[in-house]
N, C-alpha and C positions, 0 to 999 in steps of 0.2 A: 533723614531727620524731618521728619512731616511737621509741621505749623510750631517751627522751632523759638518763633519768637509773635509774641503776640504785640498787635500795630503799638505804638507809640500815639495814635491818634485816638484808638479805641479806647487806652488807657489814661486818657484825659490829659497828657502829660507830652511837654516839648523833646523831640528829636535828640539827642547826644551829638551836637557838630560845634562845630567854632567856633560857633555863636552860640553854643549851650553847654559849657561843660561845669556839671553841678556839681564837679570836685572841687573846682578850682573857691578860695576863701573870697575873693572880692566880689563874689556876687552877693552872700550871706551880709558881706558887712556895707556894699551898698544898700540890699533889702533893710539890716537891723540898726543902722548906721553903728556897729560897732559886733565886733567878733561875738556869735553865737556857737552852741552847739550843735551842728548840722549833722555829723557825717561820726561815725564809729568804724575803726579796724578792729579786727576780732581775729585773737591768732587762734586758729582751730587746730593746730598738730605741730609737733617735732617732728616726724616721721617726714624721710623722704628720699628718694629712690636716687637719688645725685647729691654731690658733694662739690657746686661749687666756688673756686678758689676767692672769687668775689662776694659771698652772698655776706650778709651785713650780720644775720641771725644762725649764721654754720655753730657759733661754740655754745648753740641751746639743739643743735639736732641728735636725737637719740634713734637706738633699735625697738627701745620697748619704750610705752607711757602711761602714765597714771588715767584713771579716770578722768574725763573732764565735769565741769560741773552742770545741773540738773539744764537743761534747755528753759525750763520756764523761766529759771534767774532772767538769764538773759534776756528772752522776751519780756519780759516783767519790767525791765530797766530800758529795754530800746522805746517800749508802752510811753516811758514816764516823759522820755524825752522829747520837749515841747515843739522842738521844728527841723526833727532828724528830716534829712533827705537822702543822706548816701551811705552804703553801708559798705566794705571791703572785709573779705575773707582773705588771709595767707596764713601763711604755715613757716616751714616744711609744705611740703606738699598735699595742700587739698582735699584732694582725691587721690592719696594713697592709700586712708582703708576704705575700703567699701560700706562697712558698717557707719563708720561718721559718716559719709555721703548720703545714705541711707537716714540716720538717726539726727543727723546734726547740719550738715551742710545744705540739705533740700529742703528740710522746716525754715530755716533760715531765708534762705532765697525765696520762700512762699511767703513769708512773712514779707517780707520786703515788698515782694508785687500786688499784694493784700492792701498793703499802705500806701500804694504808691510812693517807693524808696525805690532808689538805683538800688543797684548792686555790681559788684566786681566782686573776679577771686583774680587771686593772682597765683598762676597753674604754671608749671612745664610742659604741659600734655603729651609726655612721654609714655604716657601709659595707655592702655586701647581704649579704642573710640569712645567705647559700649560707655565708659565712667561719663564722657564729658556729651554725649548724645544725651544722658540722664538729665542733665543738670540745664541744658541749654534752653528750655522751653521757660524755666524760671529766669534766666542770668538776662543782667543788661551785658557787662563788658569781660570778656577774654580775656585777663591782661598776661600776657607772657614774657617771660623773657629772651633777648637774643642776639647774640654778638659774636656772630660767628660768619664764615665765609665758605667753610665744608666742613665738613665729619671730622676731620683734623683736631682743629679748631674748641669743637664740640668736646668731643676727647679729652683733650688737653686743659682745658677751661672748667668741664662739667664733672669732672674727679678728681680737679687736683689735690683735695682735701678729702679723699677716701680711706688713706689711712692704708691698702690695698691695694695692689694692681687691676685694672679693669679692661678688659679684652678690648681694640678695636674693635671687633667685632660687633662686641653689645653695644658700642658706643654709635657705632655706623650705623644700628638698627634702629634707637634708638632717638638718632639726630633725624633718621627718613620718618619713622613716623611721627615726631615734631611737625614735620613739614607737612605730612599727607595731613593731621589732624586740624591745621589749620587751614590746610583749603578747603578740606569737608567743613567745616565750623562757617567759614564765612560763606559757602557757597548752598548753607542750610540757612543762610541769614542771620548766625549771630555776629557780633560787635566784635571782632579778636584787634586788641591796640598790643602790638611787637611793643619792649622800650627795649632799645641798646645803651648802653654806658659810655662813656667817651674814657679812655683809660690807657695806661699804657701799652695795650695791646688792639687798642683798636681805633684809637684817633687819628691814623693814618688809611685806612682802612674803611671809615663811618662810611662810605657812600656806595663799596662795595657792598655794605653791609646793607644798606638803605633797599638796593635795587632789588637784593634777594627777601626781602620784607614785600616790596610789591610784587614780584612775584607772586610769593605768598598769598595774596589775595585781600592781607590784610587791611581794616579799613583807617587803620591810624596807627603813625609809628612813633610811641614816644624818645625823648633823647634826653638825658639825665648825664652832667659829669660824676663821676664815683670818689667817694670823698671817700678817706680813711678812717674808720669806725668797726670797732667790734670787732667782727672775727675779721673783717679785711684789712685793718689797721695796717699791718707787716706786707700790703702791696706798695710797688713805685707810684707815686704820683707825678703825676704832668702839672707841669704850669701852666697859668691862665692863656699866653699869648698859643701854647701846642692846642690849648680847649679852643681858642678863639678859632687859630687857622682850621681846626678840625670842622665847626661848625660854618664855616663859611665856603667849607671844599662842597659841608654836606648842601647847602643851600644852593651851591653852582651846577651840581649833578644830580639834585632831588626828581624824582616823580612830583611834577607839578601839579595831577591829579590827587594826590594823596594826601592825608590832613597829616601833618607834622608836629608837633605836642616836645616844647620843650620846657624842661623845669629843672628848678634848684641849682640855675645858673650864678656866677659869681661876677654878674653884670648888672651895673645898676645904673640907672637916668642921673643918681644925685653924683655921680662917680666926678673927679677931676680927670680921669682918662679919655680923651677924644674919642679913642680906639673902645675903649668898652658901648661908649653913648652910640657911635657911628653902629657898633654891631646892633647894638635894640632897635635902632631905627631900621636898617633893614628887614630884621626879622616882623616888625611892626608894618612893611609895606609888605611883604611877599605874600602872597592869596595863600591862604589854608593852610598857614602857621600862624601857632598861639603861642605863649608862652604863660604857662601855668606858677600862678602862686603856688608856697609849697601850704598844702594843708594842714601837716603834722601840729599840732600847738596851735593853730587859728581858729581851726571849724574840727579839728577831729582829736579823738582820745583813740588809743589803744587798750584794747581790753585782753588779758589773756583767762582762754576758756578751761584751763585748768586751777589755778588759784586763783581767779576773779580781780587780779591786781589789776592797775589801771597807770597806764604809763602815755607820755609827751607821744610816744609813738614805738613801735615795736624794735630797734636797735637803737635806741638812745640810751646814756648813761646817765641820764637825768631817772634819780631809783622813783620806786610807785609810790604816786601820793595818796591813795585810794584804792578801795576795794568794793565789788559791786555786792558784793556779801554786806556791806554796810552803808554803803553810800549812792544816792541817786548822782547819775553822768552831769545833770546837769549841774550840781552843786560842785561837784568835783572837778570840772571845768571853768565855774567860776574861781575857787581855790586856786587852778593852776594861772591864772590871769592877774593873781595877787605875785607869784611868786619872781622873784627877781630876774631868774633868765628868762622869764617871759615877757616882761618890763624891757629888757633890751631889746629887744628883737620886735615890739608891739608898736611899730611903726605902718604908718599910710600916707601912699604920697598921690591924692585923687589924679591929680595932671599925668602923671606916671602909669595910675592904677598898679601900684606898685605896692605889695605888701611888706616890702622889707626882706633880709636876708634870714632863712632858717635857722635853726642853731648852731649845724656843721660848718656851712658859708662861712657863721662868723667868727667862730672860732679858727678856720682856716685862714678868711682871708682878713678879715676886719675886728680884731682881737678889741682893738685899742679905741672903734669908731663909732662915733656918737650916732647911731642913726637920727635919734628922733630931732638932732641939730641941723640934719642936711637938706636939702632943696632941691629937687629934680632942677638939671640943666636942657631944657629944650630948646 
């Protein structure tokens, strides 16, 4: 992969480290002192080559799919938006046809480095190299996912929702070139960020999982607890103190070279929990760990490139308030800033730099609680 990623310095534009991640909402609402529209996910396909038992958007994956609509829309509506900075592709998977990657996925990704916009897809990269070689000379960040400890794992995890039996076989093949294509990815110089889930199958586990991520080569490993939603509703859930010790096993056994990226935790500074505050604080002292606001609803819309609907974020049951067939993102982002679940959850706590809990968090864990009455305890 020759001059896979063009400098970060020649492009006028600051580095992606832990001191710069232009996902995360508190930078946008330090810069505008209050929530803009920065950042669009863009679902490009149902199509995709695994079926698994976690994914948040499995009861929207299909065999066949409709057209999606004209590319210019699109670009025409990302044009109008006054201070995009980051842009996210997901699916299904990506780069499952060839033709989108071709027609739709690599206009995209030019557009972005055109503008000076991030970009993310979020891949499996199960499939050969040749697709994500294509793409990586445009792409800021790799994002993939991985929660696994061997081929086993992979198996069991990445079909559980096939519908079908799926040979070990394909599955072992499958899980190695995962692996081989991300150390080709990172060792061609692109961004690849692992995230794993904290969950019932792997919260005793996270740090085994942690070490085969540096291996990997990867340059950031995200870590997300996995809430009940959509198609994974019908998984066990752990309780906060199994999330807590999970994250604390992973902080004791981490690659301390590695940047660590943890988000849509159900810990917060205003909490009456000793035990929740003492965790932030640590994560807040240890070198090259962040902890990411969630974006969904603050700085970013979802847009889906088939009917141009426009949703809080792509597995939310909050229905579409808009459509980019009729409506500019950023008007439709002010809209969603009127609407009542956005009112709950539109809290900022500057001492904290704390956005508040996402929608899931607080339907999970804080049904009943006032944010915008609480106080960071420092």
């Amino acid at each position: 992969m020759q001059n896979a990623i063009h400098t970060d310095r020649a492009r006028g534009i600051h580095s992606i480290s832990p001191a710069d991640d232009p996902w995360d909402p508190i930078s946008s609402l330090r810069q505008f002192g209050r929530h803009r529209l920065t950042s669009v996910e863009m679902t490009l396909t149902n199509l995709c080559n695994m079926r698994c038992e976690h994914c948040a958007v499995g009861d929207t994956l299909v065999m066949t799919e409709p057209d999606k609509l004209p590319l210019d829309m699109m670009l025409q509506r990302l044009d109008e938006i006054e201070h995009l900075q980051t842009i996210s592709i997901t699916g299904g998977e990506p780069t499952f046809s060839g033709k989108a990657v071709n027609e739709y996925l690599i206009p995209l990704l030019k557009y972005a480095r055109s503008r000076g916009v991030r970009s993310q897809i979020n891949s499996n990269i199960t499939l050969d190299y040749s697709r994500y070689e294509a793409i990586a000379p445009y792409l800021d960040v790799m994002h993939i996912s991985f929660n696994y400890t061997h081929a086993d794992d992979f198996h069991k995890v990445g079909f559980a929702k096939s519908g079908h039996p799926v040979a070990r076989e394909t599955a072992v093949r499958m899980y190695e070139r995962m692996i081989s294509n991300a150390r080709r990815l990172t060792e061609g110089g692109l961004f690849v960020s692992a995230e794993s889930m904290i969950n019932f199958r792997t919260h005793e586990k996270i740090a085994e999982i942690h070490q085969l991520i540096s291996q990997m080569g990867c340059q950031r490993h995200e870590v997300h607890p996995m809430y009940p939603s959509a198609f994974a509703a019908d998984l066990p859930v752990i309780n906060k103190e199994e999330m807590r010790k999970a994250i604390l096993r992973l902080l004791d056994h981490r690659d301390p070279s590695l940047w660590m990226l943890f988000g849509t935790l159900p810990f917060f500074h205003c909490s009456e929990d000793a035990e929740d505050r003492e965790l932030l604080a640590r994560l807040a002292a240890e070198p090259l760990v962040t902890v990411r606001n969630d974006p969904d609803g603050r700085n970013r819309l979802n847009v889906n490139l088939f009917t141009g609907d426009v949703f809080v974020t792509d597995f939310s049951d909050v229905p579409a308030f808009g459509n980019i067939g009729t409506d500019r993102l950023d008007e439709l982002f002010e809209r969603w800033l009127t609407h009542p679940l956005a009112a709950g959850v539109n809290c900022h706590c500057p001492a904290a730099s704390c956005c508040g809990p996402n929608l899931l968090v607080k339907d999970m864990y804080y049904r009943e609680v006032d944010f915008l009455a609480r106080k960071a305890i420092l």
